[in-house]
Each structure stands twice: as C-alpha cells, then as structure tokens.
C-alpha positions as CSV (number, residue, x, y, z in Angstrom):
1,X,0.0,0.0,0.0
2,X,2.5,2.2,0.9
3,X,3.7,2.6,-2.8
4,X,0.3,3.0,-4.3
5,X,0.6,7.1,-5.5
6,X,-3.3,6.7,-4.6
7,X,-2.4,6.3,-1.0
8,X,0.3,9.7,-1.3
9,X,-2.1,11.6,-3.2
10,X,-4.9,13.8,-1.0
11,X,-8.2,12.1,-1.9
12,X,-11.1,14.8,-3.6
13,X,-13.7,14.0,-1.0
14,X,-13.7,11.5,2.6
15,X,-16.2,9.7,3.5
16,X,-16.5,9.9,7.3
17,X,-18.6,6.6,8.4
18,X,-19.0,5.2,12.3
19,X,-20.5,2.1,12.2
20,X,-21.2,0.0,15.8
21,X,-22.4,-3.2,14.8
22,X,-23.7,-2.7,11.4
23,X,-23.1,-6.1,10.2
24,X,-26.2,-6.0,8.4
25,X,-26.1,-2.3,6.5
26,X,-22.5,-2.1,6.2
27,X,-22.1,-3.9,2.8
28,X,-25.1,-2.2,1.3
29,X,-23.6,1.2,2.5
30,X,-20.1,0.4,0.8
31,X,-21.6,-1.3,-2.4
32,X,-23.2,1.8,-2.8
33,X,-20.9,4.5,-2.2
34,X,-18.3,2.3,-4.6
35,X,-20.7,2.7,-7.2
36,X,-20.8,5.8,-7.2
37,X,-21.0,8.1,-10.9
38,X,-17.6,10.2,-10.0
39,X,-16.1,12.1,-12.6
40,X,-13.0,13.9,-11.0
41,X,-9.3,13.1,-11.7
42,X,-9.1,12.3,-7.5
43,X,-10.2,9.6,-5.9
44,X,-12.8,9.1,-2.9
45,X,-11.1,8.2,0.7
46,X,-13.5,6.4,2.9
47,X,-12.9,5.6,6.4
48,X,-15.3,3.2,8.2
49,X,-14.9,3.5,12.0
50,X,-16.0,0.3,13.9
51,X,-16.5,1.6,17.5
52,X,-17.6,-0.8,19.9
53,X,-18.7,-3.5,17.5
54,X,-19.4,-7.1,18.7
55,X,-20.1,-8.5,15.9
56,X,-18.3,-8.0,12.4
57,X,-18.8,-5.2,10.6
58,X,-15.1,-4.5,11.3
59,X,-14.3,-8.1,8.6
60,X,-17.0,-6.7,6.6
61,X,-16.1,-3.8,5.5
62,X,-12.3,-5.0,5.0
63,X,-13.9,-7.5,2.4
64,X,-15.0,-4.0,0.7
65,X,-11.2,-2.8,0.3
66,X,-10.3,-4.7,-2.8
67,X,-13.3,-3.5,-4.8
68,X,-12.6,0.0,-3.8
69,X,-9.0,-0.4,-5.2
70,X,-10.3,-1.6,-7.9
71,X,-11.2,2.0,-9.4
72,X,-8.6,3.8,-7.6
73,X,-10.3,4.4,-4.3
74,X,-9.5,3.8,-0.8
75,X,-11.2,2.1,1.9
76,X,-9.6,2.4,5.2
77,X,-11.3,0.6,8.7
78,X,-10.6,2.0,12.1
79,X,-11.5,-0.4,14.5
80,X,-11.8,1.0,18.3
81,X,-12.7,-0.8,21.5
82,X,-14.8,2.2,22.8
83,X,-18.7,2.8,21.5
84,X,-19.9,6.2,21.1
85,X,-20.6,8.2,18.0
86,X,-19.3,11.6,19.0
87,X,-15.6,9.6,19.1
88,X,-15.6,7.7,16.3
89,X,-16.7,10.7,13.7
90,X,-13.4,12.7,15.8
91,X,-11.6,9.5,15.1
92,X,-12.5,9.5,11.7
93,X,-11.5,13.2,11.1
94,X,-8.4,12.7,12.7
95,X,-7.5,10.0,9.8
96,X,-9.2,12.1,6.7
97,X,-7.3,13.8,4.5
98,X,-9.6,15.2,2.0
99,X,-10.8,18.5,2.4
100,X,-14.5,18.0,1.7
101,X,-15.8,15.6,4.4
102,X,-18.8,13.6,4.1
103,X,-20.7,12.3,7.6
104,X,-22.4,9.0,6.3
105,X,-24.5,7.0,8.5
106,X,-23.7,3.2,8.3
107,X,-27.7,2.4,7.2
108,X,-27.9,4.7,4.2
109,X,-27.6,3.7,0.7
110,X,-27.1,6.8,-1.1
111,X,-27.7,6.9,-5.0
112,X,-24.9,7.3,-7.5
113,X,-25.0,10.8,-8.1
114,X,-24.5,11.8,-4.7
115,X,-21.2,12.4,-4.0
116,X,-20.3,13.9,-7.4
117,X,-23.2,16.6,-6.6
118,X,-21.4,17.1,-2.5
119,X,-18.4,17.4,-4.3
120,X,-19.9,20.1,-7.1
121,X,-21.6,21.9,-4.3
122,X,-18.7,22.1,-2.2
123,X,-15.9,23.2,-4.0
124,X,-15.9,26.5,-3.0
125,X,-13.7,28.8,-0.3
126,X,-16.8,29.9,0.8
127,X,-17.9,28.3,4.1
128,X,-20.5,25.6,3.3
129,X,-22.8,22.5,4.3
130,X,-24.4,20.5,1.9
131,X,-27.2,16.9,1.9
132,X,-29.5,15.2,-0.9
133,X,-32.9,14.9,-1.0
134,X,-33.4,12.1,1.6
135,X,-35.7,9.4,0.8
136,X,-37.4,7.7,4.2
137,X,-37.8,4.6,4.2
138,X,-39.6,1.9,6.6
139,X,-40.2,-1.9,6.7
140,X,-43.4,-1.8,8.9
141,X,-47.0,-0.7,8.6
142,X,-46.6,1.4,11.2
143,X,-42.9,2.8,10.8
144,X,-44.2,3.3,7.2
145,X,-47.3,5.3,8.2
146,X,-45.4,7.5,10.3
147,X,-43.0,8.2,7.5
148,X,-45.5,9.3,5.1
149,X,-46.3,12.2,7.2
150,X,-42.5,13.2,8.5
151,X,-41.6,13.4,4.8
152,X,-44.3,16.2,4.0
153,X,-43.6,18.5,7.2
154,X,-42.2,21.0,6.1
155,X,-39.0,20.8,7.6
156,X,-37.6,17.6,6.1
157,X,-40.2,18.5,2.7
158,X,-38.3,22.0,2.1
159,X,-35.1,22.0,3.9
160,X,-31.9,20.6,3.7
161,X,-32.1,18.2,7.2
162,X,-28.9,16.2,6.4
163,X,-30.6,12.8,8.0
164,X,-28.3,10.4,7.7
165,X,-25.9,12.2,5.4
166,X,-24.2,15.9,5.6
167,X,-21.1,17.5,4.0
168,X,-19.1,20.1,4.9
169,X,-16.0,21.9,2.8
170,X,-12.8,23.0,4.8
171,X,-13.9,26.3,5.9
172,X,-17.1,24.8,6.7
173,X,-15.3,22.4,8.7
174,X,-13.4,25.2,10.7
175,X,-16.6,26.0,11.9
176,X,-16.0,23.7,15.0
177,X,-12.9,22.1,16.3
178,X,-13.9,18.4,17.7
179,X,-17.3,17.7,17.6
180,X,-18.6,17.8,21.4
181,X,-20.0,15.3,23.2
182,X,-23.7,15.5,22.4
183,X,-26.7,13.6,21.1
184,X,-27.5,15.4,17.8
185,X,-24.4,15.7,15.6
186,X,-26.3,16.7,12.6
187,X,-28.3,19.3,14.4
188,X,-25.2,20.5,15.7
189,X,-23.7,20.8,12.3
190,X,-26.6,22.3,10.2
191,X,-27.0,24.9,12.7
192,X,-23.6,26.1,12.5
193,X,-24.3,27.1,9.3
194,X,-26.5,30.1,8.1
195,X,-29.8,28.8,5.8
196,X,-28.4,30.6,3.0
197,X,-25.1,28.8,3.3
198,X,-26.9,25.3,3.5
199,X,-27.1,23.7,-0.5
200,X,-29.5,20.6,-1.3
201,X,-28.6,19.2,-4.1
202,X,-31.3,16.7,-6.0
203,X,-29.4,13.0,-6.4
204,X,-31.1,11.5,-3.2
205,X,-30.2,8.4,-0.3
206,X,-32.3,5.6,1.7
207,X,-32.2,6.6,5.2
208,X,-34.4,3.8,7.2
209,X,-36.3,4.7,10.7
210,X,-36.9,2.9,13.4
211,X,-39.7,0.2,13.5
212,X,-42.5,0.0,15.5
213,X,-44.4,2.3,17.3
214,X,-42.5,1.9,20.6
215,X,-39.1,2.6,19.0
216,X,-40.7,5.7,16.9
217,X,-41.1,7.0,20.2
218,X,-38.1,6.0,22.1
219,X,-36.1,7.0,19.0
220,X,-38.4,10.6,18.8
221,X,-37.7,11.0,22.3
222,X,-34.3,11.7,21.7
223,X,-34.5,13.4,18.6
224,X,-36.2,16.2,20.8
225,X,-34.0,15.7,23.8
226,X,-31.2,16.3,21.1
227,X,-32.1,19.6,20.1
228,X,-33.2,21.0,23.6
229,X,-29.3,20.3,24.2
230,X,-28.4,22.3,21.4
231,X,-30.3,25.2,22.1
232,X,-29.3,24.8,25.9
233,X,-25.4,24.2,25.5
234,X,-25.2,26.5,22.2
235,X,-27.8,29.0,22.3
236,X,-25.4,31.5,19.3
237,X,-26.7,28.5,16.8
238,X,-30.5,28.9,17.5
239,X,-29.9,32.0,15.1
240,X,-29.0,29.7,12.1
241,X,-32.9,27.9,13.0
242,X,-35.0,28.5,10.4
243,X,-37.3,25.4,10.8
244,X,-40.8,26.4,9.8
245,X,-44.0,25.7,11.9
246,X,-46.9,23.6,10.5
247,X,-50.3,25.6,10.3
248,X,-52.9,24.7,11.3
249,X,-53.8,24.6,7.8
250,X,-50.9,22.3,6.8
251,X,-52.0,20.2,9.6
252,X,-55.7,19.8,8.5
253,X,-54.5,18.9,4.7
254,X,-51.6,16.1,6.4
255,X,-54.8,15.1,8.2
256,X,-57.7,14.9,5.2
257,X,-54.7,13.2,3.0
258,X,-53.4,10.3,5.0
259,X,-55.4,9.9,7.9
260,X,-53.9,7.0,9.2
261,X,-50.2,8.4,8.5
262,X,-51.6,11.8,10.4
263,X,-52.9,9.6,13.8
264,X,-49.5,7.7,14.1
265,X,-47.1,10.0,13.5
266,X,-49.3,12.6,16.2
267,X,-49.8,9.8,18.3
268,X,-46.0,9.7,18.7
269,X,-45.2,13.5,19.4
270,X,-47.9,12.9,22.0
271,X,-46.2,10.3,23.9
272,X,-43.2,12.3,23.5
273,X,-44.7,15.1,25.1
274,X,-46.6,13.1,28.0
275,X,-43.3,11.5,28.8
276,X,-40.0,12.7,28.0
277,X,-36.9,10.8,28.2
278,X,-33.2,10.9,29.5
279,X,-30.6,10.9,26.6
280,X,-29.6,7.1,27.5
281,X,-32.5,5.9,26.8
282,X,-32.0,5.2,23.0
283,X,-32.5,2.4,20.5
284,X,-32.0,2.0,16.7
285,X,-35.6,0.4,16.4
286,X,-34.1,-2.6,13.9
C-alpha cells in the first residue's frame, strides 16, 4: 500500500462513516458508495470507523477494500474498542485527509450521483454544508405510516435536514474544532451554518427509521432531547434555525390526505410530550 501514489495523493472528498455493529447495512452502505458516478481526476477516501462492534462489521467492511481499489479508491477501517458516536466521527476526522468531508450513517444507501453533486456543491472557499434529497424509508405498517407524514412536514419536505448524510467543505469544517459530546451531531452541524449557506442538491439516499411504534417514540424522544441540548449548550446556533411551523392549515390537509399516517405520527409526538426521556435511553428500532 505504501507505494500506491493513490495512498500519497490527498483524496477529492472523505467519507466519514462510524459504524457500531452494522453487520447487516455495512455492505449495502459500501456497495453503494463504490458505485458511485464520479467524474473527478481524484479519488474518494473512505474511512469506516468500527467503534464498539461485537459483531463484524469491522471483517465486513475489509472484504470492501479490494473493490474500492479496484477504481482507484480507498477504503480504510478504524476499529476501536470504545462505542460512542461523538468519538468515532473525531476518530474519523483525525485519519481524513480530504478536504471536503462527508458524515455518512452506516444504514444509508445513497444513490450514484451523490457524491459527485457534495463534491460540485462544495468546491468553493466559501464556508458551506451540503445533503441530498433524503428518501425515508420503513419496513413496517406502522414505521411506514409514520414516515408518510414526516416526509411532507415542512422541515424535512423544504429544507436541507442532512438525516443520515451531511457535507461540509474546509472552511465549513473550521466552523467547530472536535465535535462535542452531544446527542445530535447533525443538528449540531446544520445549525452552525447560516440557511443561505446550507445547498440541497437533487441525487437522493435511503435513510431507514426505526420500526414500530414503541421505538418511533423512544427514538423521537431523543431526537427532541437532542435539540433542547443544542439550544441549551449553544444558544449562538438557535440563530441559524430557520425550521418552519406547520399551520394549522398544513396540519388539516396532512390530516384529510393520510389519515392514518396523520394519527401515528401525532400519536408519537404525544407520547413524547406526555413523557419525555433521558438521553440514554436510546434504541435504533431494527
């Protein structure tokens, strides 16, 4: 490796991934991202960090490397004993090299377009954050129900949410030194950009939720608890907020369209509401 001039060069783009015991999404995640329509003389640096795994998404993604090699890219797995998200995406930006940085979530599949579009968006000195148009997805009657609705608010509808995926160029990046120790790491990185310095670009990714209607809550519960930390530990970003409200207009139409979507998904911000959570209590919902 150490006389491949891929491995000297500095990569166009990295790929920042933690995975803890993704066994089952981490080869659809890769597959994906190798297939990937890229057009730029660089190649794509992609860093998996296993944190905490017991099982092996660590041999999994390895089994990835020679197919990224293959056209000129480079996989690269960090394997650490310690869980934690917050660590492993510091871990993973301590080994990038490439000044665009992509934070991928081990259970997305993005499309092929993808990262040429972060790429195109983020070549710029200008400070900037970039996602695709994310496509929810759901196994379950329920889960599926819910996600109708959440995919026509207008937050994740007419924003850039970054679920699952965001981007940031280097002066973007310099926006924060490590990423702190908190429960929302996309909130936290969205916000530190400016609404007119956020870009969506069109090629979307799959990013599943959780299943069931006890783990839409539980996993709800600290989506909410996420951004109350936000706003409590770094009040300056609650400037860069510019999620809209739902009318009571928008909320009749969600209602008259899909009222079976319209009772779960309020059924959940109810139970939410009725009983909050601590920030440990947390669950995937697979």
């Amino acid at each position: 490796m150490a006389d491949d001039p891929a491995v000297r060069a500095v990569p166009a783009l990295s790929v920042v991934l933690p995975a803890s015991n993704e066994a089952e999404w981490i080869g659809p995640c890769l597959r994906a991202l190798c297939g990937s329509k890229w057009t730029n003389p660089s190649f794509v640096e992609v860093l998996v960090i296993a944190n905490g795994c017991r099982d092996d998404t660590a041999d999994r993604a390895r089994a990835m490397a020679p197919v990224f090699a293959a056209r000129g890219w480079e996989l690269v797995v960090i394997e650490r004993d310690e869980g934690g998200k917050l660590g492993a995406l510091n871990a993973g930006d301590a080994a990038a090299r490439g000044a665009i940085r992509v934070y991928l979530d081990a259970d997305v599949t993005v499309s092929n377009g993808l990262l040429g579009q972060l790429h195109h968006a983020l070549d710029t000195d200008r400070p900037r954050y970039a996602s695709g148009r994310v496509r929810i997805t759901a196994r379950g009657a329920v889960s599926r129900a819910y996600a109708r609705i959440w995919r026509r608010v207008p937050f994740m509808a007419q924003g850039v949410p970054g679920c699952g995926v965001f981007a940031v160029n280097a002066a973007g990046r310099a926006r924060w030194g490590a990423f702190p120790d908190i429960i929302s790491d996309d909130t936290f990185v969205r916000l530190s950009f400016a609404p007119d310095e956020r870009i969506g670009v069109p090629a979307s990714y799959d990013w599943p939720i959780a299943e069931g209607m006890c783990n839409l809550i539980r996993v709800r519960r600290r989506q909410d608890t996420g951004v109350t930390e936000i706003a409590d530990r770094f009040p300056e970003l609650t400037a860069n907020d510019d999620t809209p409200a739902v009318p009571l207009s928008g909320k009749l139409a969600l209602a008259a369209g899909d009222p079976v979507g319209f009772a779960v998904y309020t059924g959940v911000a109810l139970a939410v509401r009725m009983r909050p959570a601590p920030p440990t209590d947390w669950s995937r919902g697979r």
